[in-house]
C-alpha positions as CSV (number, residue, x, y, z in Angstrom):
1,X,167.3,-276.6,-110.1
2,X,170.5,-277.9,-108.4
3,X,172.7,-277.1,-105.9
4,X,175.2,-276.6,-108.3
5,X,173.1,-274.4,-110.4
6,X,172.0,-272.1,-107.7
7,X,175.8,-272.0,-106.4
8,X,176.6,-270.6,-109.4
9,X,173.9,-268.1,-109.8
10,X,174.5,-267.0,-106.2
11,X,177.8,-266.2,-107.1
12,X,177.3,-264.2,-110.0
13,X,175.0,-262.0,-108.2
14,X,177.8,-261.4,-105.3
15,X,180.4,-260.8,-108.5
16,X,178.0,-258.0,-109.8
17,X,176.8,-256.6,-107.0
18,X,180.7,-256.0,-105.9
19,X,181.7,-254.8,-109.4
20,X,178.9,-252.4,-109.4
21,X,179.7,-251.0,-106.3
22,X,183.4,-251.0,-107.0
23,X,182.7,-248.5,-109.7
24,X,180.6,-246.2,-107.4
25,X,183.8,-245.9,-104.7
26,X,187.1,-244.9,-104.8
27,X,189.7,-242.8,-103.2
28,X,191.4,-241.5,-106.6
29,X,191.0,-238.1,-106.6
30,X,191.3,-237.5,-110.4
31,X,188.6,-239.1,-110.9
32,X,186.4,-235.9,-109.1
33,X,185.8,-233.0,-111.9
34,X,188.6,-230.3,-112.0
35,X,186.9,-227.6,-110.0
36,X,186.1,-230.3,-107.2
37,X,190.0,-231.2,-107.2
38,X,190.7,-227.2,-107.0
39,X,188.3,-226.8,-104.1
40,X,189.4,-229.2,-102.1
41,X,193.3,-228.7,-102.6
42,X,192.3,-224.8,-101.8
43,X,190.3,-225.0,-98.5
44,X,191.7,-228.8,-97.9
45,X,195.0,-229.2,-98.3
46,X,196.4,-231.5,-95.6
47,X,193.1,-233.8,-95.7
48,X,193.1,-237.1,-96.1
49,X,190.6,-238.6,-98.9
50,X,189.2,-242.0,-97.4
51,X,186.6,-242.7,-100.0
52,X,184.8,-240.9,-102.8
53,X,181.0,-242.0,-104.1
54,X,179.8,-241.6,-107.1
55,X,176.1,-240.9,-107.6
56,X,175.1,-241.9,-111.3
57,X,172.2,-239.6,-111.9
58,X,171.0,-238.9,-115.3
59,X,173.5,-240.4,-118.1
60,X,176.9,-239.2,-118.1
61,X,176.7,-237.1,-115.1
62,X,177.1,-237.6,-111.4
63,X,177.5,-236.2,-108.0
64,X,180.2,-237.1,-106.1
65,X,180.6,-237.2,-102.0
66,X,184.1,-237.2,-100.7
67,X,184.9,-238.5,-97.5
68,X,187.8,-237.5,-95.6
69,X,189.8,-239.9,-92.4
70,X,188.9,-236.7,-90.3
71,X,185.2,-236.9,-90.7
72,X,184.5,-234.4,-92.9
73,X,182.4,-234.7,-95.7
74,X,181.8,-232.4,-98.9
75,X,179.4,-233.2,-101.8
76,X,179.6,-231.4,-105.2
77,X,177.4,-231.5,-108.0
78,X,178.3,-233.2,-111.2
79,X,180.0,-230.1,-112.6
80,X,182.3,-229.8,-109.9
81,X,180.4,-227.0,-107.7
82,X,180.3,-227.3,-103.7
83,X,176.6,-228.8,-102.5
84,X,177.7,-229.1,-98.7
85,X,180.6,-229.6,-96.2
86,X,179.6,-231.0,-93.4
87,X,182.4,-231.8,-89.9
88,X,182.2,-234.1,-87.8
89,X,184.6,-232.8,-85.2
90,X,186.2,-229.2,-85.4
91,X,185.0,-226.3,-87.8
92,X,184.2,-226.1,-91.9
93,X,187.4,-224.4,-92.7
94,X,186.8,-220.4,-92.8
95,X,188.3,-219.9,-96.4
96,X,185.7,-222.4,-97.7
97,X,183.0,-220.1,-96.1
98,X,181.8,-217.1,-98.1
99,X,183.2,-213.8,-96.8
100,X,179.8,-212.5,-95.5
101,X,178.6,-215.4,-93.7
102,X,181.7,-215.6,-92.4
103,X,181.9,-212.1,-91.2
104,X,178.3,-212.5,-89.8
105,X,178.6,-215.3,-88.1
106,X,181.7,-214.2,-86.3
107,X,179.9,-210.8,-85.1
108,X,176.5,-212.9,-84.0
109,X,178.0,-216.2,-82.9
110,X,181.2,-215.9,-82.3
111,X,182.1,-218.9,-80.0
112,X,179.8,-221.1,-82.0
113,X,181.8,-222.5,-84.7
114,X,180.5,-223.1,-88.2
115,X,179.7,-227.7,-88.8
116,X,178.1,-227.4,-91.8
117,X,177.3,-225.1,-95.0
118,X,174.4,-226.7,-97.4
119,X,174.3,-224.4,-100.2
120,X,169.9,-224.4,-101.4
121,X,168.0,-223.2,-104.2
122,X,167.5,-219.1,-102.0
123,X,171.3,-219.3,-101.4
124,X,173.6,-221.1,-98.5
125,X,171.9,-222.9,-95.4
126,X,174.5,-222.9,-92.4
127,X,174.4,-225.3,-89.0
128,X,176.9,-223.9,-85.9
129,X,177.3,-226.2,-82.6
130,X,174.1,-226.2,-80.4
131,X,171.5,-227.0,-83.1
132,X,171.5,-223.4,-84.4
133,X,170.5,-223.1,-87.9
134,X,171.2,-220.0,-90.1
135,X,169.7,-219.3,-93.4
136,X,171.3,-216.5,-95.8
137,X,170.8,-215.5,-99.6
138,X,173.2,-216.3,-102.3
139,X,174.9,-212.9,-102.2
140,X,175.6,-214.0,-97.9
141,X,173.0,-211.5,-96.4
142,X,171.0,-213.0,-93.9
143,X,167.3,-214.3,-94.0
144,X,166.6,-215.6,-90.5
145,X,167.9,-218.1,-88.0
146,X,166.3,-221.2,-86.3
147,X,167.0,-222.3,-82.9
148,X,165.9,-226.4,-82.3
């Protein structure tokens, strides 16, 4: 094989590789499902959108992780609907907390601020400043907590 030859090759393998990954980020919203777009112009309104990624699952579906300037992060499923917020400085928004987790992590924990909700298969999994971990059903009643 040449040099030339394996030049050439070379480059076409960068050229892919660059418009695959093209494809997979972005920072046009409108390319998120409608019920992402609502969510985030609800509970994020003044955020930024630095980059979206789009996770190619099974055909003609995939999730989607938006990332914001501020840090924040959110990931919704391929229909649209919130996986997890997580913050990198600051709180998760309280209007894109569910009303009883809210509520019970203001009576419990109330100078511990809310840095990420996961939302799992029994119902919502959330993480407050020092390493606390609370777990809660999908109606927002409480299961246990985990201190690390």
């Amino acid at each position: 094989m040449t040099l030339k030859k394996l030049f050439f090759i070379i480059a076409a393998l960068v050229i892919c590789t660059g418009a695959a990954r093209a494809d997979k980020h972005c920072s046009d919203c409108s390319r998120l499902p409608h019920a992402s777009r609502k969510y985030i112009k609800k509970h994020f309104p003044k955020a930024k959108i630095a980059v979206i990624e789009f996770d190619k699952g099974i055909p003609h579906s995939s999730d989607y992780e938006v990332s914001f300037t501020d840090g924040i992060e959110i990931d919704f499923n391929h229909d649209g609907s919130l996986k997890k917020i997580k913050v990198r400085r600051g709180a998760v928004p309280a209007s894109a907390v569910p009303a009883r987790i809210n509520k019970y992590v203001k009576k419990h924990y109330a100078k511990r601020p809310i840095i990420e909700i996961d939302r799992k298969h029994y119902g919502f999994e959330v993480e407050l400043t020092g390493d606390i971990e609370l777990r809660f059903d999908h109606e927002g009643n409480f299961l246990r907590a985990k201190f690390d």
